[in-house]
C-alpha positions as CSV (number, residue, x, y, z in Angstrom):
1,X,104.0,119.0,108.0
2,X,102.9,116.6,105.1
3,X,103.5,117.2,101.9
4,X,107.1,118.3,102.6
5,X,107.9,115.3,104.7
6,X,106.4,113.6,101.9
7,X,107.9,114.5,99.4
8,X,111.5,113.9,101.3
9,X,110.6,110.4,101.8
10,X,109.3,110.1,98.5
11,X,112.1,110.4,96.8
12,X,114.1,107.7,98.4
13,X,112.8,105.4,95.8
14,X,114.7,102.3,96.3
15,X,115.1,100.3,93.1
16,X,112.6,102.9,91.1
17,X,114.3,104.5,88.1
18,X,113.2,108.0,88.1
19,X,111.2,108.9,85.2
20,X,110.6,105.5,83.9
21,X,108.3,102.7,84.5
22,X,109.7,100.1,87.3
23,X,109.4,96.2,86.8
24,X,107.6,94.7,89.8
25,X,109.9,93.0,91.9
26,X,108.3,89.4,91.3
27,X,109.3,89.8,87.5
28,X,111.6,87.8,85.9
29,X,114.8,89.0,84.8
30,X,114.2,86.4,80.6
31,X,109.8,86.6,80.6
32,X,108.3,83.1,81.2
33,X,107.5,80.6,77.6
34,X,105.4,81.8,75.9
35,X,103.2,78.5,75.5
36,X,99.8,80.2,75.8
37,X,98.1,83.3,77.0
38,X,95.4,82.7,79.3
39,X,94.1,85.9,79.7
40,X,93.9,87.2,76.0
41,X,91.5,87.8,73.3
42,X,91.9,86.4,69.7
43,X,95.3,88.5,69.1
44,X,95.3,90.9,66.2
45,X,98.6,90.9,64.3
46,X,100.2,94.0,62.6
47,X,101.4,93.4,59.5
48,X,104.3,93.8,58.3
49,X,103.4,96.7,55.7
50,X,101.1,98.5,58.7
51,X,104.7,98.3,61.0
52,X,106.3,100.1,58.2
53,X,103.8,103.1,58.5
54,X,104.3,102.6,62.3
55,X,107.9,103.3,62.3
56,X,107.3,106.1,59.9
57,X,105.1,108.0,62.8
58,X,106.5,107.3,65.7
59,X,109.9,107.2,67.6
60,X,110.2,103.8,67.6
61,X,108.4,100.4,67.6
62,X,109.3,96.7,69.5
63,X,108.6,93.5,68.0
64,X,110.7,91.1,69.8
65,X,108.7,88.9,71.8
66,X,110.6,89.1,75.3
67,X,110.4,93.1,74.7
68,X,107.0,93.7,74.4
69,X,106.6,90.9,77.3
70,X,108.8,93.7,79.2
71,X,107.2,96.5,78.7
72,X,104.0,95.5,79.1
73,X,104.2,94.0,82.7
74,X,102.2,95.6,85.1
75,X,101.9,94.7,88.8
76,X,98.1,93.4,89.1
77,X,98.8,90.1,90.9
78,X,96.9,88.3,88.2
79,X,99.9,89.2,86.2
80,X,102.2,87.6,88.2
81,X,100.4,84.5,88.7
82,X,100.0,84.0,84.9
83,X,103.6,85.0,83.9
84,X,104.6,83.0,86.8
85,X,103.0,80.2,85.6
86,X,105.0,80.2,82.5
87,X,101.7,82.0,80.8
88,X,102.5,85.3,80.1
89,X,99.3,87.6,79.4
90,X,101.3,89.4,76.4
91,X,102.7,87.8,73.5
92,X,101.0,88.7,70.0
93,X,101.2,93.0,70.3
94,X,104.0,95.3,69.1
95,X,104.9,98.6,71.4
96,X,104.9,102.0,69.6
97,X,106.5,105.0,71.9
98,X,105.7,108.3,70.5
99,X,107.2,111.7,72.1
100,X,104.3,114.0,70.4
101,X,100.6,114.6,70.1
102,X,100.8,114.4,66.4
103,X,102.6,111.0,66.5
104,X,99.7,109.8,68.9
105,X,97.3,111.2,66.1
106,X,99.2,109.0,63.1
107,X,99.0,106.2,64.9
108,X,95.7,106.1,65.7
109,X,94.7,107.1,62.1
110,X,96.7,104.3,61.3
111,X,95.1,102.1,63.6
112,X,91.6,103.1,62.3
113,X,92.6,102.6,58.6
114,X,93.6,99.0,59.6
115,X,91.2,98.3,62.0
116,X,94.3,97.2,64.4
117,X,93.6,97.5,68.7
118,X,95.6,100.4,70.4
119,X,96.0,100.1,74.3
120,X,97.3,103.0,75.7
121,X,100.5,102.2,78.1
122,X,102.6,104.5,80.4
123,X,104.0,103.8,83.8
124,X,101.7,100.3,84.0
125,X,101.8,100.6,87.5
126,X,97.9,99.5,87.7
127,X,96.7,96.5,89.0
128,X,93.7,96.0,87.5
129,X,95.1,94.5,83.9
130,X,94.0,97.8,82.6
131,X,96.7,98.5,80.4
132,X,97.2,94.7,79.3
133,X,96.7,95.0,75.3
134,X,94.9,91.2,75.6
135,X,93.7,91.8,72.2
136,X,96.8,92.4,70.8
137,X,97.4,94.7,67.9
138,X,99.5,98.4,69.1
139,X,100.7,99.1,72.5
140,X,100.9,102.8,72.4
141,X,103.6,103.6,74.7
142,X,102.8,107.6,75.6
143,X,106.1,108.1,78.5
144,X,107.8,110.3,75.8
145,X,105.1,113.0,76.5
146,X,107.1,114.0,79.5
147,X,107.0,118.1,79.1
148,X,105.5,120.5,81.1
149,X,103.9,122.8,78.7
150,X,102.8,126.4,80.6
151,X,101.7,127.9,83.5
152,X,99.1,130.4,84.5
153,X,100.5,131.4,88.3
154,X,97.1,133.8,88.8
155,X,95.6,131.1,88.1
156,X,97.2,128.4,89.6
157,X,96.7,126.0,86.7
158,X,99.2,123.8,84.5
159,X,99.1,122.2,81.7
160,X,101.5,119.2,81.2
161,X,101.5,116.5,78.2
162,X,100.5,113.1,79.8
163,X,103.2,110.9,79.8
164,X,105.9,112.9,82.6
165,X,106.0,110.4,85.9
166,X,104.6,111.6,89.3
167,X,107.2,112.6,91.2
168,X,108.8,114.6,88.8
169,X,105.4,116.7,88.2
170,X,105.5,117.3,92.0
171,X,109.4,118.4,92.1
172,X,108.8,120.4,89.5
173,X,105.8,122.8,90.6
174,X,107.2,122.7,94.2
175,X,110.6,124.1,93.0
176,X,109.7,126.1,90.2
177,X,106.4,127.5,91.4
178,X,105.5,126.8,95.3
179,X,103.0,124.6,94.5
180,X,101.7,121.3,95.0
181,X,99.1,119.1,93.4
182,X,98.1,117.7,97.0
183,X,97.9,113.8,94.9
184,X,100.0,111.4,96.5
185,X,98.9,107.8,95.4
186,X,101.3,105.2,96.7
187,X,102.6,104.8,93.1
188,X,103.3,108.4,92.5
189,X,106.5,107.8,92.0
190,X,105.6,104.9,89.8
191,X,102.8,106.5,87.6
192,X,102.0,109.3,84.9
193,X,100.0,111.8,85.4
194,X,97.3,110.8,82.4
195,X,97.6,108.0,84.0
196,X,95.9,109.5,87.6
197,X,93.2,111.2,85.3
198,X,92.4,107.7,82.9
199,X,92.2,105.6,85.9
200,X,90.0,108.0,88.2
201,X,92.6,107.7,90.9
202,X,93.5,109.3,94.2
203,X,95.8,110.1,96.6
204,X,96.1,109.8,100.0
205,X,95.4,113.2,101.2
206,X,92.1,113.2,99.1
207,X,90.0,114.5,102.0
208,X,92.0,117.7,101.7
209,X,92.5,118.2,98.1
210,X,90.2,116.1,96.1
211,X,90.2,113.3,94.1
212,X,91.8,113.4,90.7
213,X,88.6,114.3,89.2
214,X,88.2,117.3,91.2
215,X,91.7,118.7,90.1
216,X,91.3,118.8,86.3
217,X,90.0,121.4,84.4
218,X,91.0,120.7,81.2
219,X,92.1,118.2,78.6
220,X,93.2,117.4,75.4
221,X,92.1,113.7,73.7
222,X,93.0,112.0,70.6
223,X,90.1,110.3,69.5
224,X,89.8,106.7,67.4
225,X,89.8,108.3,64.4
226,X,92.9,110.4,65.4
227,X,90.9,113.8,65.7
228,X,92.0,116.0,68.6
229,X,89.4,117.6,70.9
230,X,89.9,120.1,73.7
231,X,87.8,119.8,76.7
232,X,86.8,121.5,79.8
233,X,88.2,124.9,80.7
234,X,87.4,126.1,83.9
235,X,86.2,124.4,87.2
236,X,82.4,125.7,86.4
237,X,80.5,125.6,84.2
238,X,76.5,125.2,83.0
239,X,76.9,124.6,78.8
240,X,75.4,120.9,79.0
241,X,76.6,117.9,80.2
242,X,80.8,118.3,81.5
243,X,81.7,116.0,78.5
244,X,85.6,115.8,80.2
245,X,84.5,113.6,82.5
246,X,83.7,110.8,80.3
247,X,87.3,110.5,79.9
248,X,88.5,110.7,83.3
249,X,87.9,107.6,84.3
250,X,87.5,105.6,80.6
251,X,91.0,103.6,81.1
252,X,91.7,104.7,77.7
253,X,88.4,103.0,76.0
254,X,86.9,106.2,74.5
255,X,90.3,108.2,73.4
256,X,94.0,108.7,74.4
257,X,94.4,111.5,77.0
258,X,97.5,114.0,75.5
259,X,97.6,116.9,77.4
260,X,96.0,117.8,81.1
261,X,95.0,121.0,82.8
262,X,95.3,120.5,86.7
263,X,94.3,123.4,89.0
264,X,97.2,123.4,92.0
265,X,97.4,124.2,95.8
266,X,99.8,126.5,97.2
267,X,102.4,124.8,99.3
268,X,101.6,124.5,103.0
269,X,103.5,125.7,105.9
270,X,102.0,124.3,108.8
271,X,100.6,120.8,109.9
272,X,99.6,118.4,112.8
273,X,99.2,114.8,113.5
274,X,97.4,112.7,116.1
275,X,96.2,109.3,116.7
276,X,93.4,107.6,118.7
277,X,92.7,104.1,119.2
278,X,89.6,103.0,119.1
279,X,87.6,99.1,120.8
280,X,85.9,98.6,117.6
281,X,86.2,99.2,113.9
282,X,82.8,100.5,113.9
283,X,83.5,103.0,117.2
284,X,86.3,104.3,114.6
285,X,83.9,104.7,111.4
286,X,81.4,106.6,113.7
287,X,84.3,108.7,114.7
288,X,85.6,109.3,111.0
289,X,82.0,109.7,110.1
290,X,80.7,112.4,112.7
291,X,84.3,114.1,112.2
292,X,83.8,114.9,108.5
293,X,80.0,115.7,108.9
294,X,81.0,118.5,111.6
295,X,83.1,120.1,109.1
296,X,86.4,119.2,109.5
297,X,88.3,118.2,106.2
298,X,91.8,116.8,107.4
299,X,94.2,115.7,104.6
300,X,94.4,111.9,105.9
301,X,91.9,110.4,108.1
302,X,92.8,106.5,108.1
303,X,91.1,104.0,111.0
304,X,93.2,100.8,110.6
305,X,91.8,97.5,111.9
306,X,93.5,96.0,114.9
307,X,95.3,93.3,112.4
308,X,96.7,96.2,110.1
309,X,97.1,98.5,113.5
310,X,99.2,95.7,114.6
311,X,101.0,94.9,111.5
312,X,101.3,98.5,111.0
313,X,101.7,100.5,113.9
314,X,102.7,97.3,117.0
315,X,99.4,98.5,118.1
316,X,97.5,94.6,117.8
317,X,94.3,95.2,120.9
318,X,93.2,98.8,119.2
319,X,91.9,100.0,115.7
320,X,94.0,102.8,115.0
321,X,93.0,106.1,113.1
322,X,95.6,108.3,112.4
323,X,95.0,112.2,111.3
324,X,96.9,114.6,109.6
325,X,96.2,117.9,108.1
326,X,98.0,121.0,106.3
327,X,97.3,124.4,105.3
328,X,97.0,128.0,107.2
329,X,97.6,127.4,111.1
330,X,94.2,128.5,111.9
331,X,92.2,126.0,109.6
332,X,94.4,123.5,110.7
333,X,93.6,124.0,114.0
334,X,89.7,124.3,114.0
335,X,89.5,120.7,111.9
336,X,91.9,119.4,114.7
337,X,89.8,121.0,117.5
338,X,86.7,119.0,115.5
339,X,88.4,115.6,115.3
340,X,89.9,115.8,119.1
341,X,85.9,116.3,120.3
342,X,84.8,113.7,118.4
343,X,87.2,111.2,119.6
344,X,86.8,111.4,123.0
345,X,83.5,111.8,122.8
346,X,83.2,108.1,120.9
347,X,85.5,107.0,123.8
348,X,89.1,106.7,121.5
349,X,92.3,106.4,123.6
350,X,94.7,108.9,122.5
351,X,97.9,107.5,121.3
352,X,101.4,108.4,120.1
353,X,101.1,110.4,117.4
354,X,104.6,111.1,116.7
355,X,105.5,107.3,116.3
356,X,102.0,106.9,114.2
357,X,102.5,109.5,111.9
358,X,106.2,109.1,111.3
359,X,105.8,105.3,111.3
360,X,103.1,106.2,108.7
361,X,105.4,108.2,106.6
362,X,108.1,105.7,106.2
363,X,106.0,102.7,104.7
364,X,103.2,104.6,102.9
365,X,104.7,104.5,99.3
366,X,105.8,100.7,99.9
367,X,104.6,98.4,97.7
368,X,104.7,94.7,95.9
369,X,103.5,93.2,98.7
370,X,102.1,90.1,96.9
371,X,106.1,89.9,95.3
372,X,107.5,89.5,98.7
373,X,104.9,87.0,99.8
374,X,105.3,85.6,96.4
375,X,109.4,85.3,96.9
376,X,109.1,83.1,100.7
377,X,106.6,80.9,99.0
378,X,105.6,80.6,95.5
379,X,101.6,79.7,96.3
380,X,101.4,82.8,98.2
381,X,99.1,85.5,96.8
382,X,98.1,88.6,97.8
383,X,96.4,92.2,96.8
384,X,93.8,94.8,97.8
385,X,90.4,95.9,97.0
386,X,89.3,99.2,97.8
387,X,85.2,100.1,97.3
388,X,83.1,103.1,98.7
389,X,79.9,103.1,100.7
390,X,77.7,105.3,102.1
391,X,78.8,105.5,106.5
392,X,75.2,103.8,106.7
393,X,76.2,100.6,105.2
394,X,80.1,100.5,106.2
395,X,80.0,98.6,109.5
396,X,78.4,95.8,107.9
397,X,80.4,96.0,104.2
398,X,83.3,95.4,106.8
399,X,82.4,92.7,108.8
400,X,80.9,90.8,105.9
401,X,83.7,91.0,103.4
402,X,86.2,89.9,105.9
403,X,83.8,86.9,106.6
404,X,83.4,86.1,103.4
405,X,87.4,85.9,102.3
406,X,87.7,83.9,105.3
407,X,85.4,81.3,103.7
408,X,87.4,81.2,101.1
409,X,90.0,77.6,101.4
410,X,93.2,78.8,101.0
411,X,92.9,82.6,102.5
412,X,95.1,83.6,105.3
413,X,93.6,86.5,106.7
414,X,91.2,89.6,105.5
415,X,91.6,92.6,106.3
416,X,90.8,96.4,105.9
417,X,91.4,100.1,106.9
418,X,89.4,103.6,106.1
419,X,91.6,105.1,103.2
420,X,89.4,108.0,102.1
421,X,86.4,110.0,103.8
422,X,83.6,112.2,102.3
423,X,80.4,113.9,104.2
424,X,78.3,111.3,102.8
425,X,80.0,107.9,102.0
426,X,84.0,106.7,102.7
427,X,86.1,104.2,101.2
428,X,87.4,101.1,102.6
429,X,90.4,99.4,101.7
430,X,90.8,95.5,102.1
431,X,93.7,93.4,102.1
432,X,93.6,89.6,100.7
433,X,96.0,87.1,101.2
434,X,95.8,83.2,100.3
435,X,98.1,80.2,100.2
436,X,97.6,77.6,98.1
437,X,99.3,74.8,95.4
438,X,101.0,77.2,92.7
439,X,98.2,75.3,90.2
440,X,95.6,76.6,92.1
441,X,96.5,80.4,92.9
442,X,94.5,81.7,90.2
443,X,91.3,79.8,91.0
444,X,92.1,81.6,94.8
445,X,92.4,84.6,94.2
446,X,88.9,84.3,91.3
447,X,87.0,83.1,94.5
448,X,88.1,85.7,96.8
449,X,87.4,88.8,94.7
450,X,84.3,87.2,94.0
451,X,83.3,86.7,97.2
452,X,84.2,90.1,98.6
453,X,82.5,91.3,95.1
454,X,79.0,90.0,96.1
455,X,78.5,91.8,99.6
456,X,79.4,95.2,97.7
457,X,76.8,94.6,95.0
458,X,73.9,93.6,97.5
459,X,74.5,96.5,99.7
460,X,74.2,98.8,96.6
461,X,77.8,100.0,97.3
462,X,80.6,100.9,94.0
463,X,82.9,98.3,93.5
464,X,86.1,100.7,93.0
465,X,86.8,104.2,94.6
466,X,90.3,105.0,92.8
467,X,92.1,101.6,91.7
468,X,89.2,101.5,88.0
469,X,88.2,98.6,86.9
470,X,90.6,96.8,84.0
471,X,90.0,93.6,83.9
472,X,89.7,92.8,87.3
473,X,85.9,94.1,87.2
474,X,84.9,94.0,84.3
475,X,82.5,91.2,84.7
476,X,80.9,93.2,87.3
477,X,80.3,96.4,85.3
478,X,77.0,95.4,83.8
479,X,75.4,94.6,87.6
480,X,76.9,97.4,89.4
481,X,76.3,100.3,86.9
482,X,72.5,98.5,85.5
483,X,70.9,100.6,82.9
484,X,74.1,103.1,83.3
485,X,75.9,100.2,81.4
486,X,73.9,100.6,78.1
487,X,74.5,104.3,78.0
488,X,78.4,103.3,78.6
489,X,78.3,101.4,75.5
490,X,76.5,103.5,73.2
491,X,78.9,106.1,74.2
492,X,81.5,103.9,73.1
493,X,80.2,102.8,69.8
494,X,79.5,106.5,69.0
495,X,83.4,107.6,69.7
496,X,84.9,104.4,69.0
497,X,83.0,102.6,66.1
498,X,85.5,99.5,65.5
499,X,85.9,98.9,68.7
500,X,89.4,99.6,68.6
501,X,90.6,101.4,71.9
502,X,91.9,99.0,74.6
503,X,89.3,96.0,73.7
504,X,87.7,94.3,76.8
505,X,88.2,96.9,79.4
506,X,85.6,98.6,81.5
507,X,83.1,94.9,80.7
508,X,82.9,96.4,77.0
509,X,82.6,93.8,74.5
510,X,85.2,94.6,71.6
């Protein structure tokens, strides 16, 4: 099975503090001099009478220079290469951690009164410099909203305030209630659940349960002006436009998400796993593509190229694509049945899929890769980019990416596998690496994203399918949404006049 196994393994967390946001491992015990910021705005300051009324609303608020430097760290590798540096991207903002929705709504009436930025902050586990407060001003730190407030068991829906951590949602509604949310991102143990929902994210058994989106029905936001609004309700509906999702997916741009109502999956009690190699990367999308369009949803369907197949799996002449599925035997079996067919049938050699699958299993929550890299050599630099295309456009979004990172001076090797799969379109997730002179790591790893960038926008495919945007795209928002971009920002002058809520995110001007 999956989501049992998963959960077993998932909880052997290493260095992780359970509950609490983790410090990448390339982070310095004392932050890097603050000489200069490189990747921040103007900074805002909060005076000293505004910290007063801050302390007065809240649980507590961090000044000191090395805090705030702490507890804003996220793990984007643009991060580490400015903090490593000796630039840290944080160094004019004070941290306010709140436990309630009302403190969240006195601080952002506080914050509008004053004008002051507020970025919202939690288990900064992104790494698209979403949560960096560039422009300074209040780092709302919402981890305190850790309580799981009710549950409707004919329904199958819970609500629970936004701040409790991954992991400890799952435990919970498996041991309490038999359930499972079916999201397993490889931070789930690293992340908050408003987190998942602000950030658009998935997990990796999407295919089977969804994408975040898909597993909300309800929400509470606080907005600028500190007014609360409840949103959503049920799964269906046909009263206008579904005005929650402008905030699942806003990175915390249009309001501060308090309190979430996620529909949940009964636990499973049966699974299966197999594996086929395939000759070519595009044999394996054809076979990920006919197996979804002949019905067959199974929870992970994941085609590796033969340099991650052989990183990952020892399996360096074949493109590997591994599936998995749970639920009731019988609809496991039929989407099994499916996927077998189409294998063979696109001439896939059938591998071990016990050593796959459990090989799968034991490295699919690692991460700081770029750290490790990072720790043999200090000019090494590394992360991934993960888009989604229509099936159409795929073969050629592959081949043409990895091409162009390999252009790139410096880079090491490109690479990608198939993370999530939909009737129509699937995404693909790359892996960058470079070497170069420490002085020049941040002018790599501009040039590669940039690179890769381009062949997504001139094959019309979206530049992010779960990762958001940050900082990271925010350049590209403006190109890849067109005249989409001015409604964005009319929608964000309407809800956020001042321009207050996490400045320079989504490619909004502040």
């Amino acid at each position: 099975m999956i989501s049992k196994e998963a959960v077993k393994r998932g909880y052997n967390r290493g260095n992780y503090t359970v509950g609490a946001p983790t410090q990448p491992a390339w982070a310095p015990e004392t932050p890097a001099p603050a000489e200069r910021a490189s990747l921040a705005f103007a900074a805002t300051p909060v005076p000293e009478a505004v910290l007063a009324q801050l302390r007065d609303a809240s649980d507590e608020v961090i000044t000191d220079q090395a805090g705030v430097i702490h507890g804003t760290r996220d793990w984007w590798a643009r991060t580490m290469v400015a903090e490593t540096s000796g630039e840290p991207a944080v160094i004019d903002a004070v941290i306010v951690k709140v436990s309630t929705e009302e403190q969240v709504q006195g601080v952002m009436r506080i914050a509008s009164e004053h004008g002051i930025p507020v970025t919202v902050s939690a288990g900064r586990s992104n790494v698209t410099g979403a949560a960096l407060p560039l422009a300074g001003g209040i780092v709302l730190d919402v981890c305190g909203l850790d309580k799981l407030v009710s549950w409707d068991e004919q329904s199958q829906i819970v609500e629970v305030e936004a701040g409790m951590f991954g992991d400890l949602f799952e435990e919970m509604i498996q041991r309490d209630f038999g359930m499972t949310m079916g999201h397993w991102p490889s931070s789930y143990a690293i992340s908050t659940v408003g987190g998942w929902v602000a950030c658009r994210g998935a997990g990796q058994l999407s295919t089977r349960y969804g994408k975040i989106e898909d597993m909300v029905v309800g929400l509470d936001v606080v907005l600028a002006s500190g007014e609360k609004v409840t949103l959503g309700g049920t799964a269906r509906a046909a009263v206008g436009p579904d005005l929650m999702q402008l905030f699942i997916g806003s990175e915390g741009v249009l309001g501060v998400i308090t309190r979430i109502r996620f529909k949940l999956e009964r636990l499973p009690d049966y699974g299966r796993a197999i594996a086929y190699g395939f000759d070519s990367f595009s044999d394996g999308l054809e076979a990920c593509r006919l197996i979804m369009q002949e019905g067959a949803t199974p929870g992970a369907l994941r085609l590796y190229d033969a340099l991650e197949s052989g990183l990952q799996f020892d399996e360096p002449e074949r493109h590997v694509l591994l599936i998995a599925d749970e639920g009731p035997q019988g609809l496991v079996d039929a989407g099994m049945a499916i996927a077998e067919d189409v294998c063979r049938r696109i001439g896939g050699a059938e591998l071990d899929s016990d050593a796959i699958f459990e090989r799968w299993l034991d490295t699919r929550y690692l991460t700081g890769k770029s750290a490790e890299g990072f720790k043999k050599s200090p000019g090494f630099v590394a992360d991934t980019l993960e888009m989604i295309g229509r099936w159409r456009d795929l073969p050629a979004i592959y081949d043409e990416v990895v091409e162009a990172l390999q252009q790139v001076p410096g880079t090491l090797a490109g690479s990608a596998h198939q993370s999530h799969a939909y009737v129509d379109s699937a995404c693909l997730y790359f892996s960058l690496r470079g070497e170069v002179a420490v002085e020049d790591r941040a002018d790599w790893y501009q040039a590669a994203w940039d690179a890769a960038n381009a062949v997504i926008i001139r094959h019309g495919a979206t530049l992010s399918h779960h990762h958001g945007v940050g900082l990271l795209r925010a350049r590209f928002m403006e190109p890849s949404l067109q005249g989409g971009f001015e409604v964005l920002q009319t929608v964000k002058r309407a809800l956020d006049p001042q321009g207050i809520l996490n400045p320079g995110k989504l490619g909004l001007a502040r």
